[in-house]
C-alpha positions, 0 to 999 in steps of 0.5 A: 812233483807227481803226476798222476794219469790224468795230468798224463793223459791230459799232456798225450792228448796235447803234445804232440811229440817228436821222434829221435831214432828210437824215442818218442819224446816230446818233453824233457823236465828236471826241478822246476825247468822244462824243454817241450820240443815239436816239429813245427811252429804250429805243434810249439805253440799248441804245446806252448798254449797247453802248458798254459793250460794245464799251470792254469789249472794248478795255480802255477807260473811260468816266467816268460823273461827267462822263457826262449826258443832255440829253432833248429835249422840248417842255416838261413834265416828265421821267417817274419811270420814264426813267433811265439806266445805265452798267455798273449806275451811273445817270448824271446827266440835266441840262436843258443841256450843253455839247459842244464849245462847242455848248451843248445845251439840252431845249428843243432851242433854241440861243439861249444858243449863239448869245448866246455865240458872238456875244459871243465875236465881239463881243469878238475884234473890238474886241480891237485 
Protein backbone atom coordinates (compact mmCIF):
# COMPACT_ATOMS: atom_id res chain seq x y z
CA UNK A 1 0.00 0.00 0.00
CA UNK A 2 1.29 3.63 -0.36
CA UNK A 3 0.82 6.29 1.47
CA UNK A 4 1.06 9.26 0.34
CA UNK A 5 1.94 12.90 2.47
CA UNK A 6 -1.38 13.53 3.14
CA UNK A 7 -2.42 10.25 4.67
CA UNK A 8 1.13 10.96 6.62
CA UNK A 9 0.40 13.94 8.03
CA UNK A 10 -3.20 12.99 8.74
CA UNK A 11 -1.70 9.85 11.08
CA UNK A 12 1.41 12.58 12.82
CA UNK A 13 -1.39 14.96 13.36
CA UNK A 14 -3.51 11.82 15.23
CA UNK A 15 -1.13 9.36 16.91
CA UNK A 16 0.67 10.18 18.97
CA UNK A 17 3.67 8.07 19.44
CA UNK A 18 5.65 6.23 21.86
CA UNK A 19 9.33 6.65 22.51
CA UNK A 20 11.66 3.37 22.91
CA UNK A 21 15.25 4.34 23.57
CA UNK A 22 16.14 5.82 20.69
CA UNK A 23 12.83 5.24 18.12
CA UNK A 24 10.07 7.19 18.17
CA UNK A 25 7.34 4.68 17.09
CA UNK A 26 3.72 4.72 17.24
CA UNK A 27 2.94 1.95 14.70
CA UNK A 28 4.03 -1.09 13.33
CA UNK A 29 2.35 -2.46 9.86
CA UNK A 30 3.12 -5.83 7.76
CA UNK A 31 0.09 -6.93 4.86
CA UNK A 32 -2.98 -6.21 6.11
CA UNK A 33 -1.91 -6.47 9.98
CA UNK A 34 -1.30 -3.73 12.28
CA UNK A 35 -0.04 -3.01 16.15
CA UNK A 36 -0.75 1.03 17.12
CA UNK A 37 0.84 1.49 20.60
CA UNK A 38 0.27 4.45 23.00
CA UNK A 39 1.24 5.35 26.57
CA UNK A 40 -2.18 5.72 27.95
CA UNK A 41 -5.87 4.69 27.53
CA UNK A 42 -6.82 7.95 26.40
CA UNK A 43 -3.74 8.02 23.47
CA UNK A 44 -5.34 4.23 22.56
CA UNK A 45 -8.51 5.11 21.96
CA UNK A 46 -7.80 8.31 20.13
CA UNK A 47 -5.54 6.24 18.09
CA UNK A 48 -8.40 3.66 17.94
CA UNK A 49 -10.92 6.38 17.05
CA UNK A 50 -8.32 7.84 14.00
CA UNK A 51 -7.71 4.50 12.28
CA UNK A 52 -11.61 4.46 12.32
CA UNK A 53 -11.39 7.63 10.54
CA UNK A 54 -8.90 7.55 8.35
CA UNK A 55 -10.68 3.19 6.96
CA UNK A 56 -13.67 5.26 6.82
CA UNK A 57 -12.43 7.41 4.28
CA UNK A 58 -10.87 5.06 2.11
CA UNK A 59 -13.58 2.35 2.28
CA UNK A 60 -11.59 -0.11 4.37
CA UNK A 61 -12.57 -2.51 7.30
CA UNK A 62 -11.25 -3.66 10.47
CA UNK A 63 -12.39 -7.02 11.77
CA UNK A 64 -13.04 -6.40 15.53
CA UNK A 65 -13.63 -10.15 16.48
CA UNK A 66 -9.88 -10.61 15.52
CA UNK A 67 -9.13 -6.89 17.18
CA UNK A 68 -7.19 -7.22 20.86
CA UNK A 69 -5.35 -5.47 23.25
CA UNK A 70 -2.42 -6.53 25.00
CA UNK A 71 -1.75 -3.66 28.19
CA UNK A 72 1.32 -3.65 29.41
CA UNK A 73 1.82 -3.52 33.36
CA UNK A 74 4.04 -4.74 35.98
CA UNK A 75 1.51 -6.93 37.35
CA UNK A 76 -1.83 -6.28 39.13
CA UNK A 77 -5.06 -5.86 37.71
CA UNK A 78 -6.70 -4.06 34.74
CA UNK A 79 -9.14 -0.97 36.07
CA UNK A 80 -12.91 -1.52 35.52
CA UNK A 81 -12.82 1.79 33.80
CA UNK A 82 -9.91 1.12 30.83
CA UNK A 83 -12.10 -0.22 27.75
CA UNK A 84 -11.71 0.07 24.52
CA UNK A 85 -13.78 0.83 21.45
CA UNK A 86 -14.23 0.58 17.56
CA UNK A 87 -16.95 2.24 15.97
CA UNK A 88 -19.20 1.70 19.15
CA UNK A 89 -18.03 -2.14 19.29
CA UNK A 90 -15.57 -2.95 22.42
CA UNK A 91 -12.77 -5.07 21.70
CA UNK A 92 -11.47 -7.90 23.56
CA UNK A 93 -8.45 -7.06 26.12
CA UNK A 94 -6.30 -10.22 26.33
CA UNK A 95 -3.00 -10.89 28.72
CA UNK A 96 -1.28 -12.39 25.28
CA UNK A 97 -1.13 -11.98 21.61
CA UNK A 98 0.81 -13.26 18.92
CA UNK A 99 1.68 -10.84 15.79
CA UNK A 100 3.70 -12.27 13.47
CA UNK A 101 5.17 -15.01 15.44
CA UNK A 102 6.16 -12.59 18.00
CA UNK A 103 4.10 -13.72 20.99
CA UNK A 104 3.43 -10.53 23.05
CA UNK A 105 2.78 -10.85 26.46
CA UNK A 106 1.45 -8.07 29.72
CA UNK A 107 4.01 -8.59 31.54
CA UNK A 108 6.15 -7.21 28.47
CA UNK A 109 8.61 -10.62 28.89
CA UNK A 110 9.24 -12.68 25.65
CA UNK A 111 10.09 -15.87 27.62
CA UNK A 112 7.45 -17.81 25.49
CA UNK A 113 8.63 -16.12 22.24
CA UNK A 114 11.87 -17.35 23.14
CA UNK A 115 11.14 -20.86 24.43
CA UNK A 116 9.22 -20.90 20.80
CA UNK A 117 11.58 -19.74 18.39
CA UNK A 118 14.44 -21.96 19.95
CA UNK A 119 12.19 -24.90 19.55
CA UNK A 120 11.53 -24.21 16.05
CA UNK A 121 15.45 -24.07 15.69
CA UNK A 122 15.81 -26.89 17.87
CA UNK A 123 13.54 -28.97 15.30
CA UNK A 124 14.99 -27.58 11.79
CA UNK A 125 18.18 -28.90 12.78
CA UNK A 126 17.78 -32.23 13.52
CA UNK A 127 15.19 -32.20 10.84
CA UNK A 128 18.11 -34.06 8.41
Amino acid sequence: MYINDIEINFIKENCPSVDIQLINIFLLMYADDMVLIAESPQNLQKMLDTLYDYCNEWKLEVNVQKTKIVEFRNGGKLRNTENWSYNGYYIDIVSEFNYLGVLMSSNGKFFKTQKHVADQGRKALFQF
